[in-house]
N, C-alpha and C positions, 0 to 999 in steps of 0.2 A: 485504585487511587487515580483521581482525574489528575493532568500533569496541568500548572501551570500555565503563566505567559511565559518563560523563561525556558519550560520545559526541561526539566531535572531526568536527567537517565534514570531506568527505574527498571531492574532485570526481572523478569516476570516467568520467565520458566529456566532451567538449570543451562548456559551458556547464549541466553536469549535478553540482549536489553533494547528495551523500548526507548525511540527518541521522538521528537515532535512538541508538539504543544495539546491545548486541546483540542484547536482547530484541526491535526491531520498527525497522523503519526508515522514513523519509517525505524526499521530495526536494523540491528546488527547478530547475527547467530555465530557463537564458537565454533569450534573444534580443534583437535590438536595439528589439522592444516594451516588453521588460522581465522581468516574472517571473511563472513559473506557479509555484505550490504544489501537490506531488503529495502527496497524504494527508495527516493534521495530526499523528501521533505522540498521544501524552498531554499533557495541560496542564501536567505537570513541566516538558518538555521545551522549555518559552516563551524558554530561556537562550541555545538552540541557534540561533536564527533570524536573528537578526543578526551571527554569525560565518560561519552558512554564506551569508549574503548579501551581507557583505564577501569573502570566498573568491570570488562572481563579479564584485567591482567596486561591488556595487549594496545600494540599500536600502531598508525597508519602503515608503517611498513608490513602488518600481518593480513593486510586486508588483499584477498585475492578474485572477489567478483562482488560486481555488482549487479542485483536481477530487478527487474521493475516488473510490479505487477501487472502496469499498463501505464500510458501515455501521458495522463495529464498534468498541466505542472506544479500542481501541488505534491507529484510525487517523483517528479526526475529534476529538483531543481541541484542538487551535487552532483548529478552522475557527474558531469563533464568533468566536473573537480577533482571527482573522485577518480577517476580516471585517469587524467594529467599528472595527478600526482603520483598516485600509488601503481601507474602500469595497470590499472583494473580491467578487467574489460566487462563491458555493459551488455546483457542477457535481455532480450524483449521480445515479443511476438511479432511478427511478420507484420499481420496486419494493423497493429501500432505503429510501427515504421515509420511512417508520413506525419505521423503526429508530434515524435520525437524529431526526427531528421526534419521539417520541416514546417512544425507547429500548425498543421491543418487535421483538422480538428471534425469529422462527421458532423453534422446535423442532429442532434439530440432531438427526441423526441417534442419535447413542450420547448418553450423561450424561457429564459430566467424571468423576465417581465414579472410572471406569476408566486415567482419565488420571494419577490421583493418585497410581498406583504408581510413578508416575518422578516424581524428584528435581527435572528440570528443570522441569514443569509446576510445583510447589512455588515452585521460584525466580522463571517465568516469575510467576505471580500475585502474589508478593508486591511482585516488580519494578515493574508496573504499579500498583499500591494506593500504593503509595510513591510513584509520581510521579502521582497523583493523576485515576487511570484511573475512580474511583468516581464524582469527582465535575466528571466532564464536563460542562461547558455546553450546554444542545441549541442545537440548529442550525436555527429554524424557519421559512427562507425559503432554499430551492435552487431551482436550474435542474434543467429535467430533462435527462439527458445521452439523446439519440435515434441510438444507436448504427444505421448504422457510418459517421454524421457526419463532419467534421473540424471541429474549433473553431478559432475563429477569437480564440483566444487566444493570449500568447509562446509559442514551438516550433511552434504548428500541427498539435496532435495527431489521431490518426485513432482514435476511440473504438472497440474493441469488447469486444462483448458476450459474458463468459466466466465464466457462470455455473456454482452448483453449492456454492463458498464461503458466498456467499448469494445470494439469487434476480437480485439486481442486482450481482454482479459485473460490472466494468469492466477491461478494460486499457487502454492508453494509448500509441500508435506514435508515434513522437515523429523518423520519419524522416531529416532533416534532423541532428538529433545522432548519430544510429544506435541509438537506444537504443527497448526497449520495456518501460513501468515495469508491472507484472502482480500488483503486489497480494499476495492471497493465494492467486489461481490456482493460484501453482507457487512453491515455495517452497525456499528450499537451507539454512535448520535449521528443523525441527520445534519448535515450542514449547512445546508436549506432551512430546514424547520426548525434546529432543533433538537426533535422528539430524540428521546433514548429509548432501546431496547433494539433487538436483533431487526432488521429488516433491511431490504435492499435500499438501493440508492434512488431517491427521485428520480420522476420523469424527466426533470428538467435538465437530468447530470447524465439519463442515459441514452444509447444510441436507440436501446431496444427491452424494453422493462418488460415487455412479455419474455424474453430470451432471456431477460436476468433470473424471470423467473424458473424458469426453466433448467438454468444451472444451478438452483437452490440443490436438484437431484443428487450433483454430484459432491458438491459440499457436505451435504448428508452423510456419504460414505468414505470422509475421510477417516481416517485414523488418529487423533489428537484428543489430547488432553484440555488443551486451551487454544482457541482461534483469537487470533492476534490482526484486528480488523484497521483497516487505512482509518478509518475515523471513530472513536469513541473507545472506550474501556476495553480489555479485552473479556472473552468469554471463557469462562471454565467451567467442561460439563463436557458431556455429548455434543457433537458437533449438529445432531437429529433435533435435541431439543431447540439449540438456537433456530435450527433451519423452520420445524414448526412455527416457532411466532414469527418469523417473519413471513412466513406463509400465512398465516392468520391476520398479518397487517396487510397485506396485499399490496398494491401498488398507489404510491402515491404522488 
């Protein structure tokens, strides 16, 4: 089910609910510790967090981490919130760091420039401006996440390291629900283009599209049931099948 403009919580694997819009999405996972926050969305999106936290029973007081896949701010726009309010403390890779803590941002591969010939990249930015993606709160005190750890926070996730999107890509196995949440690793719609079905992220969104390919490998050998992607639908199947096609679209 694609989620609206409104973005309605939508639990999609047993203690796992999905939040966002269609533009970008960010989860919340149970356990009987309480609540992990996977990615924060944009700071529009502060309406959505207390319905999808009612959807598992629980609320802001249950919430005990929050992990970001990686840097950008379509996906750390709550931490800070989330943080301030509930004690949380924010999980991210080292070399994301600079991007969160001071919103510097690598050199992507290609320019947006090229991306602006589709429509949806158009809708994609203005979508984010509107909920208020310019003006992110930074985030200046994280954990470093030391992939291929497990944390010892709700779900008990096994951190790895699936760079290329940006240099501190993370994923998140989350075993015990079946699920692996991946960010912008692997993605099933384009937000640039568009296109739907399994594939990495544009040139224009990575640091390094050969090295995203690259960590297609690891993604391959998670362990899940359904990969639960930063942008578009989630995947239910083999984690090998998804990884194929997008190996099969190759880089764009």
């Amino acid at each position: 089910m694609s989620h609206d403009a409104h973005g309605q919580p939508e639990q999609v694997a047993p203690g796992v609910v999905r939040l966002g819009t269609w533009a970008v999405n960010w989860y919340l996972v149970a356990d009987d510790g309480g609540v992990t926050v996977i990615d924060a969305g944009t700071p529009g999106y502060r309406r959505q967090l207390e319905p999808g936290l009612e959807l598992l029973g629980r609320s802001p007081a249950d919430i005990k981490a929050v992990l970001l896949t990686h840097g950008d701010l379509d996906h750390v726009g709550l931490a800070a919130h989330i943080k301030a309010v509930c004690a949380a403390p924010v999980f991210l890779h080292p070399a994301d760091a600079a991007l969160v803590h001071e919103g510097k941002r690598k050199k992507t591969e290609a320019g947006f420039l090229g991306a602006l010939r589709h429509r949806a990249a158009w809708e994609t930015f203005a979508h984010f401006i509107s909920q208020g993606a310019l003006r992110t709160p930074k985030v200046t005190d994280t954990v470093a996440l030391r992939p291929p750890e497990t944390l010892e926070v709700p779900g008990r996730p096994r951190v790895v390291h699936v760079p290329g999107h940006t240099d501190g890509h993370v994923a998140f196995e989350f075993r015990a629900h079946g699920a692996a949440l991946v960010g912008d690793a692997l993605i099933t719609r384009n937000p640039l283009t568009g296109a739907r079905g399994p594939q990495i992220s544009a040139r224009a969104a990575n640091v390094s599209s050969t090295q995203a390919m690259g960590s297609l490998e690891t993604l391959e050998g998670l362990e899940a049931d359904v990969l639960l992607v930063g942008h578009g639908d989630p995947w239910r199947g083999e984690p090998a099948a998804a990884v194929a096609e997008a190996r099969s679209r190759g880089i764009s």
